[in-house]
ZAFINU-66212 format. One record per atom (N, C-alpha, C, O): residue in one letter; x, y negated, z. Coordinates in steps of 0.001 Angstrom, whole numbers, plus 500000, padded with zeros to 6 digits. Layout:
N
aXYZ...
This chain:
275
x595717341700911611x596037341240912957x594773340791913664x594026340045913031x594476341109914759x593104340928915484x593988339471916486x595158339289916824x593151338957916610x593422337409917479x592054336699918173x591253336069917482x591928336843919311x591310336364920525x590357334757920167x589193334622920544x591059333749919454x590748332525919434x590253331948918418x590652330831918091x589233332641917689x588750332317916326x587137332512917027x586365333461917166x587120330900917403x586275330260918289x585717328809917881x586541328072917339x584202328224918106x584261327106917705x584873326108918644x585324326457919734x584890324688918160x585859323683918244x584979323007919665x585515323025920773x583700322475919472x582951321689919969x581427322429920385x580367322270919780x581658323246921553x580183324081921701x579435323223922714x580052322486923483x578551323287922715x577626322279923448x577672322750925229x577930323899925589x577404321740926073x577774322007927133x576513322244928408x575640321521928887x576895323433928594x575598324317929356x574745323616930932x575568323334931803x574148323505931087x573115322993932370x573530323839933120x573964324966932881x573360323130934340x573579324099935340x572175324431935245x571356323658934748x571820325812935814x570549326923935630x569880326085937169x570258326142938339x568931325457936609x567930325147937871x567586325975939341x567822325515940458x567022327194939077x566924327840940128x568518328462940084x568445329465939375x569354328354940361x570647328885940992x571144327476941642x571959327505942565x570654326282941160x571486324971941346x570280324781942864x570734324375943933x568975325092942732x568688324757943763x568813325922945178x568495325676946341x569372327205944631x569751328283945733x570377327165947153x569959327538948249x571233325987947184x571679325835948252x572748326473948837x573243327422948229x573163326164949813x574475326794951016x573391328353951492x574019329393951696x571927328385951622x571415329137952487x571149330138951161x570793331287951422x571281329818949983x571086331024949059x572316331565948464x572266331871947273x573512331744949171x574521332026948796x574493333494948927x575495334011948434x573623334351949458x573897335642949161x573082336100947491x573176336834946508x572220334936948182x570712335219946303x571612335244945162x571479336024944219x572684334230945284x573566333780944395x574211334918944059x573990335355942930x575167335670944963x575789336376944856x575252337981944321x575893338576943455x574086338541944913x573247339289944322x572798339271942673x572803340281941969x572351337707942141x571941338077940834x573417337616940501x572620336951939839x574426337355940322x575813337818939695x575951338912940078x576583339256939079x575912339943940757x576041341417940510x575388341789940124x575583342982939892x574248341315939749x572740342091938401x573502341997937424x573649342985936705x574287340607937099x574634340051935756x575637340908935351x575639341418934230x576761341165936447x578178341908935851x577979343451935684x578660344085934879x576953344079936527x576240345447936411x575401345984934590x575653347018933972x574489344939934201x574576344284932869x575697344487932036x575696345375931183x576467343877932185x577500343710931360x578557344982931311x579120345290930261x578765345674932525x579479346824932103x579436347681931773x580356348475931577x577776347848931518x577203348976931020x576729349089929763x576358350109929180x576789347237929135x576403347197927651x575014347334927869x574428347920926958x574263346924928904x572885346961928840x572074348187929751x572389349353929512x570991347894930833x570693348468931548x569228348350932010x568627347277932055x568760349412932311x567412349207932926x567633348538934419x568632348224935065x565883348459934703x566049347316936482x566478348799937167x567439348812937937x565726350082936866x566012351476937822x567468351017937597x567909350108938302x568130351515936786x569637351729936426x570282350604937284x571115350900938139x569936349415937082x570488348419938226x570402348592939587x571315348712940404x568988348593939778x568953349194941321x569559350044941906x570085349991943018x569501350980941073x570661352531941982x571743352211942180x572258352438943275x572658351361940822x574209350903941002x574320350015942086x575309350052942818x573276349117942280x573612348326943500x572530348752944491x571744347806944440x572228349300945031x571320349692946324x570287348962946604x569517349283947509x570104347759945786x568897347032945780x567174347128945523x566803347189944351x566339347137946406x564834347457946142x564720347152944587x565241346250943931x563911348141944219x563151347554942426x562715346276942621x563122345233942109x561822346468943436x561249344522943074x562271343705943784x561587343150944644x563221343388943908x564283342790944374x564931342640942727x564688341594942123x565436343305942312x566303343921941152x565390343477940045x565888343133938973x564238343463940206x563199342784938850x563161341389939114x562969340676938128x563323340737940407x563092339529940724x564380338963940216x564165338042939428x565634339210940408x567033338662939971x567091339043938395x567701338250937677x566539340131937826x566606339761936401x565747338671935811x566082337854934953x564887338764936257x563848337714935384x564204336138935976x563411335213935796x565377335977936634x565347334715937223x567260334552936005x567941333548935800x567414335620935646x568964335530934869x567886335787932808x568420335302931810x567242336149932752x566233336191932434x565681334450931628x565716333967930496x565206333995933014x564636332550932236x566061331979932065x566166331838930847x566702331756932387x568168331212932711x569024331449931305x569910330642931025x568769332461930513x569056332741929243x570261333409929388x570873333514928325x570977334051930671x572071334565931099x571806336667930466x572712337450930182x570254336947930455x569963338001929940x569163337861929176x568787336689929164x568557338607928328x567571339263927502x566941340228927267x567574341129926719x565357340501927578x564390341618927785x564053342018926727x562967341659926273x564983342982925939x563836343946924999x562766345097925991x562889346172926577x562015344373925800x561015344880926073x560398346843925497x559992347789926172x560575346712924352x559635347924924054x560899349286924329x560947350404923817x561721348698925227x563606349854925288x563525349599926662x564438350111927310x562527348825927427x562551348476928997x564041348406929929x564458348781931025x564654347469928391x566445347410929227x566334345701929126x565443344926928781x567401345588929500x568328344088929391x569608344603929260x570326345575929493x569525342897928518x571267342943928106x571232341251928003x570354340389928050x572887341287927812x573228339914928034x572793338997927215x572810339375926043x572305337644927428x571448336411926886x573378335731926365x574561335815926694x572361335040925284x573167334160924748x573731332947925376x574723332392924904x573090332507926478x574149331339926715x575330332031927460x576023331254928116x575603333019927478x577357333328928275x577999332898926842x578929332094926909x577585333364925505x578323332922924791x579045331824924870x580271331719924917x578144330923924885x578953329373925269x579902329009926590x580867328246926564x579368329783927829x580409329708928895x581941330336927997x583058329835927862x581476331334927626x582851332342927049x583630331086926309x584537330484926885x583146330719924854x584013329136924264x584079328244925085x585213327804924893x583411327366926291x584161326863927218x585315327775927837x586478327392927713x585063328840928429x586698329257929064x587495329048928218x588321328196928547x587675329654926785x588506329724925933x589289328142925756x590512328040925841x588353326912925493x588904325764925296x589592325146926733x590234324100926632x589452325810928102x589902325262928991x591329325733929493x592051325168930314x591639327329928547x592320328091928563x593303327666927515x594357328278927342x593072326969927053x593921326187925490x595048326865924835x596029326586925525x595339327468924045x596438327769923923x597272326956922369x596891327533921350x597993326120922161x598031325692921344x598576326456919741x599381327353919491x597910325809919098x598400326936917123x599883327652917042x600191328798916717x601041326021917655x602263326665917352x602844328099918480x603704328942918226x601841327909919972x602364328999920450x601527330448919934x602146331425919511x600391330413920019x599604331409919356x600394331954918243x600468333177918133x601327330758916941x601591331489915680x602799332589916464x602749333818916491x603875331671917073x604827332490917547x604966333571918238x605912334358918205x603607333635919146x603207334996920074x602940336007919166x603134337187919456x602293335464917543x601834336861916464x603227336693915783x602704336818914676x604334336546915526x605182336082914853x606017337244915896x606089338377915421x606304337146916528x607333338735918200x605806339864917808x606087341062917775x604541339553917577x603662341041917578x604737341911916206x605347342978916271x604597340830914960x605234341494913751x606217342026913333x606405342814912406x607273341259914537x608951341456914594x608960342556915420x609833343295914965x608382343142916538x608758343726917258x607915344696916784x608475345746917099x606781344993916148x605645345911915813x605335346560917663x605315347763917922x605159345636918548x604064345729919368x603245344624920002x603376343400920029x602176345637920605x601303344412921097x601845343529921993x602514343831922980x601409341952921467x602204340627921924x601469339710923007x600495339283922387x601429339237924165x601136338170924935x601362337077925487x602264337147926322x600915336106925362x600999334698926046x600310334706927274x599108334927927127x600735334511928621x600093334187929662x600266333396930446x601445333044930499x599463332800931287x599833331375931991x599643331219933345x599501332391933694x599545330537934354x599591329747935286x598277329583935407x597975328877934445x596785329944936356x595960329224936311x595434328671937613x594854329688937994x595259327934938407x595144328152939693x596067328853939819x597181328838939296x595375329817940894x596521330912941439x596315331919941137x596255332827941966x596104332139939627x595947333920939539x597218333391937770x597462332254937366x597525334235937403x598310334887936343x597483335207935124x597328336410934914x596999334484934398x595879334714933330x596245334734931626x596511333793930877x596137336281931338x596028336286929515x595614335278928966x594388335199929044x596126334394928397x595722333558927380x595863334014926205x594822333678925641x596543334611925422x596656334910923889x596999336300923775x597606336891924668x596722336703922975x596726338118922550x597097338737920630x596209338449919828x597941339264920250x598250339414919158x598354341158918789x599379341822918945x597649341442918513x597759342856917947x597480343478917019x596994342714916185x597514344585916630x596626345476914953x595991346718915522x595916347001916718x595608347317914652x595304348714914647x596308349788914985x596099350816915629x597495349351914409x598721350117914591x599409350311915814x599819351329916371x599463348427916274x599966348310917655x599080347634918469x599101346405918539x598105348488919250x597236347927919984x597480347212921233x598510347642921755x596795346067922070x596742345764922868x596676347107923826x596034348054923373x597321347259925172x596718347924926698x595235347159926607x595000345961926448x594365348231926758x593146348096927076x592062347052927784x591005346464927557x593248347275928973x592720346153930112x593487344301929559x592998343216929874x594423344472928923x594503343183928525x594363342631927463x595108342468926497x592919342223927792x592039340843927018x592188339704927647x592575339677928816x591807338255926729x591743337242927310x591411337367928482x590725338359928730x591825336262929834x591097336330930466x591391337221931679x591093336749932776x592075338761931622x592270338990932289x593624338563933686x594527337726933661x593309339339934527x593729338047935498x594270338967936832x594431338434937930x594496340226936625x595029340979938089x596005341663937775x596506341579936654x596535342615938881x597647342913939242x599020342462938711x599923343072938139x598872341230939082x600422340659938688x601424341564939302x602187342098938496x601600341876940663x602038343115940871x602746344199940237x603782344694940679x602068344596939042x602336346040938141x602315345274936852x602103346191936058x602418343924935970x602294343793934986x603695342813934740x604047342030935622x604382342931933567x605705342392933067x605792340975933390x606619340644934240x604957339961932760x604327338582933178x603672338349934516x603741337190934924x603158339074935146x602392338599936292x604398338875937095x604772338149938016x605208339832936581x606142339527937892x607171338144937557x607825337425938314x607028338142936425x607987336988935374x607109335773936554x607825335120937312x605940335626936587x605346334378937525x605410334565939212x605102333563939858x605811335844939999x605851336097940704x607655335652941176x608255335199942151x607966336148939721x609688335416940627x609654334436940682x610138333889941673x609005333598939543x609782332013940144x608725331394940992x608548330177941049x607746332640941917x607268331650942732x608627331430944205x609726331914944479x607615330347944837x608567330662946355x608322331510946966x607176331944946850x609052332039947718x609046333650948733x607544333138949387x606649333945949139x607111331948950172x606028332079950507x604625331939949626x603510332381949904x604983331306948666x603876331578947522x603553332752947214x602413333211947137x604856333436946969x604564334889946391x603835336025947472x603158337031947261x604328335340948761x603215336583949705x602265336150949809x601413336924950247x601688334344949417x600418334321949872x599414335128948374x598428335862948435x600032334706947377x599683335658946346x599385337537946505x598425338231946168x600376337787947007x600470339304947343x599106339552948412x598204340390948386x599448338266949474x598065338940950590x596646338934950029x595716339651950397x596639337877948946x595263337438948451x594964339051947671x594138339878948057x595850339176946551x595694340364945449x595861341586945831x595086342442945405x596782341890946609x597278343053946865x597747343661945874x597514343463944682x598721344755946578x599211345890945612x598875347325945228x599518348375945247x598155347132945022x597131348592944343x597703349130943505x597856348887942308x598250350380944559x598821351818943262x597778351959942406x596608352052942778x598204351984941096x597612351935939699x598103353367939081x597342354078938426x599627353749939398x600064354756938574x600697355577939621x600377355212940752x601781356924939555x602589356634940665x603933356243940717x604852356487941499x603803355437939479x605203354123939654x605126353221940350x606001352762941084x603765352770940148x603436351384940835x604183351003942003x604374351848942879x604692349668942141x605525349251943197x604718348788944056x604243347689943769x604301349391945306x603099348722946086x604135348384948008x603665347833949004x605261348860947858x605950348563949119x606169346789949034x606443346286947944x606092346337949683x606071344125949440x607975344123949626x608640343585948741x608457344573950472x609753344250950465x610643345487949479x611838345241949314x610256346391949032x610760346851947434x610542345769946309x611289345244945483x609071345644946653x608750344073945425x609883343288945312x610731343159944429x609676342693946620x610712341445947116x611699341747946230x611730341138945161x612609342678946514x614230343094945864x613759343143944357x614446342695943438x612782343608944226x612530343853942064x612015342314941822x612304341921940691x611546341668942366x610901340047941870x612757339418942052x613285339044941005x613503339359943209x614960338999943054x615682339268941727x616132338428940948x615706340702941617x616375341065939994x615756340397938722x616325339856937774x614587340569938944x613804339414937836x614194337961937740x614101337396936650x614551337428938622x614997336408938768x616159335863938082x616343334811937470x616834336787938329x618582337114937971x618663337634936854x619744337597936266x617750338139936379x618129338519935043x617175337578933908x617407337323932727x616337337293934546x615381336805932989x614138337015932013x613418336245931377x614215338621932201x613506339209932036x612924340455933079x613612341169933808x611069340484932864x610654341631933926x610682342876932747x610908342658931557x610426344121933284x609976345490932629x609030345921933889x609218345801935100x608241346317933350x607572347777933808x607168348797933189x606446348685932198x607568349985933673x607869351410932754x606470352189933720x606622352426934918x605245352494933035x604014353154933484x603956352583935083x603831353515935878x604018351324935678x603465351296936435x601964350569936538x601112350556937427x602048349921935100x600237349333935284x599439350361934474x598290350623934827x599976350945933425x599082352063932756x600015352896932094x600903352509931333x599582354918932670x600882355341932547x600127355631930816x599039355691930244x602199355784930473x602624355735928953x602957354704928812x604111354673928383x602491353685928969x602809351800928503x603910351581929687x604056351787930892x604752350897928291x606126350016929069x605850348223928928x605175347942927938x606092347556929403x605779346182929319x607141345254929601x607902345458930547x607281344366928766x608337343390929029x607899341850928946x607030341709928086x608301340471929689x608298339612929752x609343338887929954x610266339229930693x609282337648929210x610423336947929495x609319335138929952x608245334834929433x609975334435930858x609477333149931654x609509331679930206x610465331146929643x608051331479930065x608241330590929470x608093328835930067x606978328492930462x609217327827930099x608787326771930842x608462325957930061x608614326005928840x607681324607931086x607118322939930715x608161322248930240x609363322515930208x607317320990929744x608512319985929811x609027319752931006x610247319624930907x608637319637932117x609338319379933482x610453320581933665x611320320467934531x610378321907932679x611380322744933718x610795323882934203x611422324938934126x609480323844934786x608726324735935929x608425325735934685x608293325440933497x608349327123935371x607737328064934656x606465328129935043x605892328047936129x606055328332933653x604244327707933514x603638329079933172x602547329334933682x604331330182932206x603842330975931338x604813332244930926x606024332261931143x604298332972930490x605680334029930117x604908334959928556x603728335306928509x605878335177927498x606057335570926543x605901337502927041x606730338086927738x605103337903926666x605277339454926708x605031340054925842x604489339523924872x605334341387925860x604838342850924971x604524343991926073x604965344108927217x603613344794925344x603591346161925784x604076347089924421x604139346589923298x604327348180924640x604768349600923669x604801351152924760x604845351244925987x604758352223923674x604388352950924615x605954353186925226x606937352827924578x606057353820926522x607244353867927064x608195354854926765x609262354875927378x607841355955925596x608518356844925436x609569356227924172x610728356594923976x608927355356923518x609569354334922410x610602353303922895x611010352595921974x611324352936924544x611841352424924662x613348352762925199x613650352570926377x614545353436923946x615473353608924974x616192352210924974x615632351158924667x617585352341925383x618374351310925461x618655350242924359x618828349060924656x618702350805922788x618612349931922236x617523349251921732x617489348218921064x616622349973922144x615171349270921847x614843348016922910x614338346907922734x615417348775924217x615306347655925508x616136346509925106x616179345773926092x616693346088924319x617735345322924317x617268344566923264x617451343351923342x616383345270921738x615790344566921008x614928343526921359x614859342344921024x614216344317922196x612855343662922920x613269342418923280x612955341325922810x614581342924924853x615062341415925189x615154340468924538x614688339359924798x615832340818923511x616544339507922568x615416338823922047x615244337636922322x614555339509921254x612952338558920913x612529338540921986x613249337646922430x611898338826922817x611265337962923972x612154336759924295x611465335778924576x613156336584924332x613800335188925064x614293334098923699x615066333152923855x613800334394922677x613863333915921415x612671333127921233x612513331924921024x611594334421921408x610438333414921350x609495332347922872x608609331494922821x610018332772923676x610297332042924594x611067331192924941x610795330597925984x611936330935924419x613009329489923994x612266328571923041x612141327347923065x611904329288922377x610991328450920965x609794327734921545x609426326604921226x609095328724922656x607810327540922892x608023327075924047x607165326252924364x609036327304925041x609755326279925259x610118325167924912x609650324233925563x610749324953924158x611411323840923387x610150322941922749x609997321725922868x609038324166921831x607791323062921736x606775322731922686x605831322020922341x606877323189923874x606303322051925131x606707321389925220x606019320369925172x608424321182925471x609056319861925930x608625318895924672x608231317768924972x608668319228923402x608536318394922388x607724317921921637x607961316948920922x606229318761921696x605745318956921251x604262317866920952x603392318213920153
């Protein structure tokens, strides 16, 4: 079983990076520029300054100046004699801060891998963060893999995903459009539900029933189910999901699913209120 949170306890807590802390209100584009050096970096698994520059349209010595400033900052690292960069070790430690701010506690984590084993698919915990819909836990194998795009952390199209609509129903009608105007609905597949008042009527049925599905509208082949997990107060905070591929789900499988999803979502339920 592969699991997300086998992380240390107590990681030491990072400085803010001098030259970014003194950028100011008037260096808010500087700012914004070397974070697109940084995430350009990162999606490529490592990149030259040319290779950066072209992806972002930025002069070379512009593009050499924002690395070597992410660079001292320890955000990258110059092998030199490969004339690339790649990512510096202190994100590590931002990464175990998110994780500990993201908390997910042992007994829900066991129970989220506890529906991966029962159901033999990939299993999720997700939560409430601000205002976006964020993976917190993740339970999967080799056999039954996670969807690709959901790793910790991830955090979009609530829209097209089982849990992001499980948090979308029990928002209020005006929460949920200010959500919708912020994110939008980006056809992903051509299931994807991107009409707002089709939404509307499918976030209602969600409501009413308990549980969301989506059948290939966030990634085609993958079916996804969620069921609403609440606080001690009541409020839905979080929702219990799976993905499987969608050709694996007829009626009595849909019905399996249900029944463990709202099983194990009763369960960590019950250990918030109690817990």
């Amino acid at each position: 079983m592969l699991d997300d949170d086998r992380i240390p306890r107590d990681p030491p807590t990072p400085d803010v990076p001098t030259r970014l802390r003194r950028a100011g209100a008037g260096g808010v584009a500087t700012v914004e520029k070397t974070l697109a050096v940084l995430e350009v970096v990162a999606d490529r698994g490592g990149a030259t300054a040319k290779e950066v520059s072209e992806v972002l349209g930025f002069p070379l010595p512009t593009t050499y100046r924002l690395l070597q400033v992410l660079v001292g900052c320890d955000y990258l690292v110059h092998l030199r004699a490969r004339q690339r960069f790649e990512l510096g070790y202190k994100l590590a430690r931002l990464g175990v801060s998110l994780h500990r701010q993201v908390g997910v506690p042992v007994p829900v984590r066991q129970r989220i891998s506890k529906l991966h084993e029962t159901l033999g698919t990939a299993s999720y915990f997700a939560v409430y963060r601000g205002s976006d819909v964020v993976v917190a836990h993740v339970a999967d194998c080799a056999t039954h893999p996670r969807i690709t795009p959901l790793n910790f952390g991830f955090h979009e199209a609530g829209h097209a995903t089982a849990f992001g609509k499980i948090l979308l129903a029990a928002m209020s009608r005006e929460d949920a459009a200010e959500y919708l105007d912020t994110h939008g609905t980006e056809r992903l597949t051509s299931t994807t539900i991107t009409d707002r008042d089709e939404l509307e009527h499918h976030l209602a049925e969600v409501s009413r029933r308990g549980v969301a599905w989506e059948r290939e509208e966030f990634v085609p082949t993958k079916a996804c189910a969620a069921v609403a997990v609440h606080d001690a107060s009541g409020a839905v905070m979080g929702a219990a999901a799976i993905s499987t591929p969608d050709r694996e789900v007829d009626r009595r499988r849909a019905a399996e699913v249900e029944h463990a999803l709202r099983s194990a979502a009763n369960e960590i339920s019950r250990w918030l209120r109690t817990g």
